[in-house]
N, C-alpha and C positions, 0 to 999 in steps of 0.2 A: 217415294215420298208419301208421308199421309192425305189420304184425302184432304184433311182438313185445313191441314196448311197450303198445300194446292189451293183450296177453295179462298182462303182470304187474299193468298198473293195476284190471283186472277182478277177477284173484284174490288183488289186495292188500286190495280192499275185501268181498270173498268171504270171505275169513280172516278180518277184522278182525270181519265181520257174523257170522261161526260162532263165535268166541270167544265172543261179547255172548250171543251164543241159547244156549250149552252154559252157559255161567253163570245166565241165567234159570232153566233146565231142572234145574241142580242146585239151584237155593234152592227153585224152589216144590216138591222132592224130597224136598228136607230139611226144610223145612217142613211139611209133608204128613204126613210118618215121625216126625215129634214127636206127630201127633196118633193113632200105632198103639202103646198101650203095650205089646201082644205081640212084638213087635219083627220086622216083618213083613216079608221084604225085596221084594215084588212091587214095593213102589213103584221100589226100586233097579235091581232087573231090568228094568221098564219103560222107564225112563230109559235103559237100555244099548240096549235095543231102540229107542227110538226113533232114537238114530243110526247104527242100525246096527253098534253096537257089542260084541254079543253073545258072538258067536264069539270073536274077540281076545281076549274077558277073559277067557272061559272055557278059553281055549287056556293063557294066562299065569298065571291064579290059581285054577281051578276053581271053587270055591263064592264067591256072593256075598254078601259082607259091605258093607255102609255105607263103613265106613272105605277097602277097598281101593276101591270105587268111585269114589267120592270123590277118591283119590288118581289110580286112573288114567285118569277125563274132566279132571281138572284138572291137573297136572303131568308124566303120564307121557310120556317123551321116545318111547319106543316105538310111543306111538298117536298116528298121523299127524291126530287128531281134538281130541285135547287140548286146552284152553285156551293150555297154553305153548306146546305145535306151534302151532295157529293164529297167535299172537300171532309167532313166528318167522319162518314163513312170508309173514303180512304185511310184516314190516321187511324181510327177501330178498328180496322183489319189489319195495317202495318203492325200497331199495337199488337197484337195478338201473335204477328208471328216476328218478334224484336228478336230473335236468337237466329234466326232465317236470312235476315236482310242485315245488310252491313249499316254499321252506327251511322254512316250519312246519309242512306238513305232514310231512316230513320229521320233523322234529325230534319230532314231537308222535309219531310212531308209533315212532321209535325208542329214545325215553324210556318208552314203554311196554313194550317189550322187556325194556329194562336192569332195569326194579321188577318184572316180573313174573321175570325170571331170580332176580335176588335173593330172593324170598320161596319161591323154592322150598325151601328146606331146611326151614324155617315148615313148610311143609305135609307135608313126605315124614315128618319127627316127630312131627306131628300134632298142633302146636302152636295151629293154628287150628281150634278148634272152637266152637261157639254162638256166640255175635254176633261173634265174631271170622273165622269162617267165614260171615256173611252180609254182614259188612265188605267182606271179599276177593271176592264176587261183587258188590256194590253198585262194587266199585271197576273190575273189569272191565268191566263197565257202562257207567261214569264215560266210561272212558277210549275206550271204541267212540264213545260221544256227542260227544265230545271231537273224535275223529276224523273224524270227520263235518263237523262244526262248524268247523273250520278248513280241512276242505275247500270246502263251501259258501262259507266265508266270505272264502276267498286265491285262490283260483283262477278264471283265467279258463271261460268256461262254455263250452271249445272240445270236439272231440272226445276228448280224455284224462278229461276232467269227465265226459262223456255215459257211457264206460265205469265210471270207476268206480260213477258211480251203477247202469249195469247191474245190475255184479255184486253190489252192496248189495241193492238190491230182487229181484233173483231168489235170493238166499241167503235172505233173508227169507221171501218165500213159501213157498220149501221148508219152513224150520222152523218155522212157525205150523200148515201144514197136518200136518207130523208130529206136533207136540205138540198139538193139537186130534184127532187120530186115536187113538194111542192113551191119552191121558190120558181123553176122551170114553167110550172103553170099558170105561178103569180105574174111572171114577167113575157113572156111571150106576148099576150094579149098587144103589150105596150105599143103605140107610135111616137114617129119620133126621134130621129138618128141618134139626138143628145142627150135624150130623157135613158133610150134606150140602153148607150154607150154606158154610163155613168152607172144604171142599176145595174149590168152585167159585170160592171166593173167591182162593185161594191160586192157581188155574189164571189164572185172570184179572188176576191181579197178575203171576202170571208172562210179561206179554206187554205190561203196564203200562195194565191194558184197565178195572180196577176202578172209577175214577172217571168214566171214559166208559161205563161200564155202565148205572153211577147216574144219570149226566144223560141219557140217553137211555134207558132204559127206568121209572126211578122206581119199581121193584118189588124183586120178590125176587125173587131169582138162579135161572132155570130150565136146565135145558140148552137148549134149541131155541134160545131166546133167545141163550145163551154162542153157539152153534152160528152165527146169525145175524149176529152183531154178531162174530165172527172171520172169515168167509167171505165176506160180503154187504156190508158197510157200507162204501162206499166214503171215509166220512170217517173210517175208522177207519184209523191211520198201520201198522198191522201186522195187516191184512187181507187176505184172499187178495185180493179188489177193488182195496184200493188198490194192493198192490204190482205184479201184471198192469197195470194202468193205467199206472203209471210205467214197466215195463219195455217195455209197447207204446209209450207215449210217445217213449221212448229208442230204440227199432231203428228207428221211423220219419226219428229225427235221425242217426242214423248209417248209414242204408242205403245197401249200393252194386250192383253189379250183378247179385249171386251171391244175395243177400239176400231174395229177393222171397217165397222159401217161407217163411224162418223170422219173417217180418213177416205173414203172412200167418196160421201158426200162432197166432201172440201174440194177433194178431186174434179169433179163435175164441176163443182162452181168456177175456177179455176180455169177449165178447159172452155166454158162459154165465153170466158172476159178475155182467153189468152186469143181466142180463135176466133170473136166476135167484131163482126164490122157494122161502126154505126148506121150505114143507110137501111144497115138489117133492122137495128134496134129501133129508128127513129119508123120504120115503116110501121114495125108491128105496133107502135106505139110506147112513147116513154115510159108514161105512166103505170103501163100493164107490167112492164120488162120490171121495173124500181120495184111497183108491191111483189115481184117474185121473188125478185133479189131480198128484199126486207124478210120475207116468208124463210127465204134460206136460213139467213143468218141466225132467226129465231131460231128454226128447227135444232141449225148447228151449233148455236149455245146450249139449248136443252141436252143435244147426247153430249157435248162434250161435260155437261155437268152430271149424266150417267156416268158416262164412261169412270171421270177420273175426279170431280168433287164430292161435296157431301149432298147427297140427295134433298131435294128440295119438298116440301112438306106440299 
């Protein structure tokens, strides 16, 4: 396969998995901030921070408010990070490789485009707010699953397939591991049985993790536990475990000669999550364990963008 087309089908589905994860991140945000009646904005600031989106905002609108946050993770054409950027982003790379990807997929990511262009005006007025603003996140959601789903289910499973699932499952990891970092550190502090119940709970929903909580641990909601079942559980679908697993999975199916370090890497990663137990992780410290784990995944986007896309300027 050409680099080139490698390279857009990787960060077609890259995009498509970062729209999905910045819409999670602002519902369990918003959800969260309904339960601060001082009107507190750490949660909003956090949220900025977790994608690194700090700076930008503060550069473009100084103080953070709810409302402009809001606006600008989800519609601002400015931030290369946005829900509508990603969501652009994805259809100009499916674009580009339309003879690669079967007409539904196609169609399916490009329809997605056209309603999310649409409802922007909705949002820059501020016409969505409360269930209608958890609507519009439930719907980007929708529409990532969707993407997925007509992927899996039209496409042959040659190397075009192999890639895009890459870059699914390594956009994934990244985002679990940021929003279990700092959201971990935002909510710990808390007292509180009910206060505490309901934010863990909101985290947990935020990753679609609540019901696989319940059947798998039968209790009440601890951090160590949240901590365990995001990081460890390899039958958990948005786990650091599982998604290392499928990405190591994947560089094995598409290795070629140049390959051998960055399969190798994956490898490592892998063997820490397969063979790691939390009282190890929580001793040495969360925080430290997550920015290594974040450090990885960068490192192991960049070779695998040596290895087998188009080199990066």
């Amino acid at each position: 396969m050409l680099s080139r087309t490698a390279d857009h089908l990787y960060w077609m589905s890259r995009y498509t998995e970062r729209a999905e994860n910045i819409a999670r991140l602002l519902e369990v945000t918003y959800r969260t901030s309904l339960l601060m009646p001082d009107g507190n904005m750490g949660y909003w600031g956090a949220a900025l921070g977790i994608t690194g989106l700090a700076e930008g905002y503060r550069h473009k609108f100084g103080n953070i408010t709810a409302a402009q946050v809001l606006r600008y993770m989800s519609v601002d054409v400015d931030n290369p990070s946005s829900i509508l950027s990603c969501l652009r982003a994805a259809r100009e790379n499916c674009h580009a490789v339309r003879g690669t990807v079967t007409s539904e997929v196609w169609e399916t990511i490009n329809t997605t485009w056209l309603e999310a262009r649409d409802s922007v005006g909705n949002l820059n007025q501020g016409h969505l707010q409360g269930s209608e603003l958890t609507k519009y996140f439930e719907w980007v959601k929708f529409r990532s699953h969707l993407s997925r789903g007509v992927t899996v289910g039209t496409m042959l499973q040659d190397e075009a397939f192999h890639f895009i699932r890459l870059g699914t499952f390594l956009e994934r990891g990244d985002n679990t591991a940021r929003l279990l970092d700092v959201k971990f550190d935002e909510l710990a502090p808390k007292d509180g049985p009910a206060g505490e119940y309901y934010e863990w709970g909101a985290l947990l929903r935020s990753v679609s993790a609540f019901e696989i909580y319940r059947k798998v641990y039968r209790d009440v909601i601890t951090p160590q536990r949240v901590a365990e079942l995001l990081i460890l559980r390899e039958d958990m679908p948005r786990s650091l475990h599982s998604c290392v697993k499928e990405v190591q999975g994947i560089l094995g199916l598409v290795a070629n000669h140049r390959s051998h370090e960055t399969t190798r890497r994956a490898g490592e990663m892998y063997s820490r999550l397969r063979y790691g137990r939390i009282d190890d992780i929580v001793g040495l410290g969360l925080h430290d364990y997550l920015t290594a784990f974040l450090e990885g995944t960068n490192e192991l986007g960049n070779l695998i963008a040596q290895d087998f896309l188009v080199p990066m300027a």
